[in-house]
C-alpha positions in Angstrom: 19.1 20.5 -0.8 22.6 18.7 0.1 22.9 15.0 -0.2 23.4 13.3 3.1 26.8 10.8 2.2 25.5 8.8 4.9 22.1 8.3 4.2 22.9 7.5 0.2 24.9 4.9 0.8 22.6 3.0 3.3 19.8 3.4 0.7 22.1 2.4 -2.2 22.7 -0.4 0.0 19.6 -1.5 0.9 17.0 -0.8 -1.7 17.7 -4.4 -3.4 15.2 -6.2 -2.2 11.6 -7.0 -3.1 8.3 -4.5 -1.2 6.0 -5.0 -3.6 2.8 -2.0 -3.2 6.0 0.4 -3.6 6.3 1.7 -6.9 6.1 5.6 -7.4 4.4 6.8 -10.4 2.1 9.1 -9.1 1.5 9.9 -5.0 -1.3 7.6 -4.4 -1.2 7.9 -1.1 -3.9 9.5 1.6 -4.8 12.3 -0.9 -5.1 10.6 -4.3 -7.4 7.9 -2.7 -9.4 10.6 -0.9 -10.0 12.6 -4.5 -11.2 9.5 -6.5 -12.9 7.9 -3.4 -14.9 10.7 -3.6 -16.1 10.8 -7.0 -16.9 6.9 -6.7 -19.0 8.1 -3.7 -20.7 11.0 -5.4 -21.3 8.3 -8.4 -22.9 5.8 -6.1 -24.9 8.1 -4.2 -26.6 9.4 -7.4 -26.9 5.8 -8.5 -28.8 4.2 -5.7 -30.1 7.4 -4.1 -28.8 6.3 -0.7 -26.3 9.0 0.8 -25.2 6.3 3.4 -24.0 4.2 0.8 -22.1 7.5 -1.2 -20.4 8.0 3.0 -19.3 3.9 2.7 -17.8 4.1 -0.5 -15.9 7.2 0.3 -15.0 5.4 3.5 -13.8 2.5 2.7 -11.9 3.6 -0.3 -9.6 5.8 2.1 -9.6 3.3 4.8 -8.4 0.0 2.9 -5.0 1.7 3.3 -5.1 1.6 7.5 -3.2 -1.8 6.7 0.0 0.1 6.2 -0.3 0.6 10.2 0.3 -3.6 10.5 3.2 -3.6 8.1 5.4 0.1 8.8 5.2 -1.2 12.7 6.8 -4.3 11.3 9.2 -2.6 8.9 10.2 -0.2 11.6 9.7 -1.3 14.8 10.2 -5.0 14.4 12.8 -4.2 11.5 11.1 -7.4 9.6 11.2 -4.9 6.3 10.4 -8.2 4.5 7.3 -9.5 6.2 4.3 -7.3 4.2 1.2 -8.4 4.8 -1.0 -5.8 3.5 -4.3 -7.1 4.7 -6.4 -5.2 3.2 -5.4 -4.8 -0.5 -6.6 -8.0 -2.4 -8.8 -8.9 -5.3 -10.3 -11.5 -3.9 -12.4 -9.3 -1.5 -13.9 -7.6 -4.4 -14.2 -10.4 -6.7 -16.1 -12.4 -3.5 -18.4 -8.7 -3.2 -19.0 -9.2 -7.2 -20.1 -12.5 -6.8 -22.6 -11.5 -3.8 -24.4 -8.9 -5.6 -24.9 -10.8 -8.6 -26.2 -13.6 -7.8 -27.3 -13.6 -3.6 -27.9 -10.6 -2.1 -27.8 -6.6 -3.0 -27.7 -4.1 -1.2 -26.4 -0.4 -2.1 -23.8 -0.3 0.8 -22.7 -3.6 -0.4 -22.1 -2.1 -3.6 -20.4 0.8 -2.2 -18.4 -1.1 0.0 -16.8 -3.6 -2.9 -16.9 -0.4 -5.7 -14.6 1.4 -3.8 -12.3 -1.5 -2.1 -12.3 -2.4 -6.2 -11.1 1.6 -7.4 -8.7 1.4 -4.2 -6.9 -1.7 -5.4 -7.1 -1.4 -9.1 -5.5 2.3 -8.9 -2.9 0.7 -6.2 -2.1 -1.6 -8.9 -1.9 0.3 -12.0 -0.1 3.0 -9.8 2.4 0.6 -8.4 3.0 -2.2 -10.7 3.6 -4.8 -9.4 3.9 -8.6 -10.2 0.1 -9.2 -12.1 -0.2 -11.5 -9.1 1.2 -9.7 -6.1 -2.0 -8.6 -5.1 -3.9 -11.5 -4.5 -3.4 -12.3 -1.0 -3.9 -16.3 -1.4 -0.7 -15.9 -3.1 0.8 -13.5 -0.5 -0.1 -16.3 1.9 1.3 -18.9 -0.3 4.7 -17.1 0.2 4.3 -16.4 3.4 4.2 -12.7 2.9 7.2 -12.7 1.9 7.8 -9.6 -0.6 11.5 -11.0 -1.8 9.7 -13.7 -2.9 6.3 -11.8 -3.8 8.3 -9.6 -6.5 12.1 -11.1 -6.6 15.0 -8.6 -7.1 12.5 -5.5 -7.7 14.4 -2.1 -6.9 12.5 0.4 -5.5 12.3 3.1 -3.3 12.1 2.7 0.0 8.4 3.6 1.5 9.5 6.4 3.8 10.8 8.2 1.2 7.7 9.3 -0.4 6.2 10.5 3.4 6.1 14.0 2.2 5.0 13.6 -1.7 2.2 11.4 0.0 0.5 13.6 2.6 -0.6 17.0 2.9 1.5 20.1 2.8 4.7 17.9 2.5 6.7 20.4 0.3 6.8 22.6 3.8 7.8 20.0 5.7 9.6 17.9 3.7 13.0 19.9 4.7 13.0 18.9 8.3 11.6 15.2 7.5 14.6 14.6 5.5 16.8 16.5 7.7 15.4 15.0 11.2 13.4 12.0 10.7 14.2 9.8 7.3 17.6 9.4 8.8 16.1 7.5 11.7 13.8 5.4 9.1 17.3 4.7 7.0 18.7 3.5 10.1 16.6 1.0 11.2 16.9 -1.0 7.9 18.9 -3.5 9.3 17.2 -6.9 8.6 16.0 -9.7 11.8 18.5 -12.7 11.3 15.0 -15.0 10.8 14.0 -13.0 7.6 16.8 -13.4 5.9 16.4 -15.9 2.9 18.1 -18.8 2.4 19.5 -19.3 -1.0 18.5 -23.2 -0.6 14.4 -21.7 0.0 14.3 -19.8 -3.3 
């Protein structure tokens, strides 16, 4: 497939600046999460015997990612690529689910709930590798969800480019995504005047 001179020098152009949650290793996208939320299910229902429980796990393994929503409609719509909030990914909801079960209250959807938020974020994490810190949202908050200052001067690729390796059948469409639609996402990477960092705030 042709390079688009265009559309490589807007990305060379543009990928210098910090979205943490990015990396690419491995497609750990809609798919991935699906495959190993599904084993954690399986595992929990023949733990606790409770089907329900194996349907939560499964459910909220996938589901943790329905953040993205909040932060592409930023990236693209708002064009506030710098504002990630990412809601949903954070330790502290697992560690707080930990802390619950051992020493208040268990209950096997409980456990299904924070097994799978914990496989969902700890896969994100070694998948992604970010700063050891980036995903604990206190800290997010801290910053102000701020991803330049979240992961400083960390290239990486921009998150529409991995659409097709990250959901299914992308090697058939992948030809007219990159043809009709990344161009659009490339586009719209012009940053709001407000997110712009000043040197004097770093």
């Amino acid at each position: 497939m042709g390079s688009n001179p265009t559309l490589s020098a807007t990305l060379a152009s543009s990928v210098w600046f910090s979205r943490p949650f990015s990396g690419y290793h491995w497609p750990m996208g809609p798919i991935g999460h699906t495959v190993v939320s599904t084993v954690i299910g399986a595992s929990i229902w023949g733990v606790t015997g409770s089907p329900a429980a194996g349907g939560v796990a499964l459910g909220v393994g996938v589901l943790v990612d329905i953040d993205h929503s909040v932060d592409y409609y930023q990236e693209w719509v708002k064009r506030r690529p710098h504002l990630v909030l990412k809601l949903f990914h954070a330790w502290e909801y697992s560690i707080i689910g930990l802390l619950v079960l051992g020493f208040i209250y268990y209950h096997p959807i409980l456990l299904a709930a924070t097994v799978a938020h914990l496989g969902h974020v700890a896969l994100d994490h070694y998948h992604h590798r970010p700063n050891p810190l980036t995903y604990f949202i206190s800290r997010r908050t801290w910053l102000r969800f701020d991803a330049r200052k979240i992961e400083p001067g960390k290239r990486i690729r921009q998150s529409y480019e991995d659409f097709p390796n990250k959901l299914p059948l992308g090697r058939l469409w992948e030809p007219w995504y990159r043809r009709k639609i990344e161009p659009w996402f490339a586009a719209r990477l012009t940053i709001a005047p407000e997110d712009r960092v000043d040197e004097s705030d770093r």
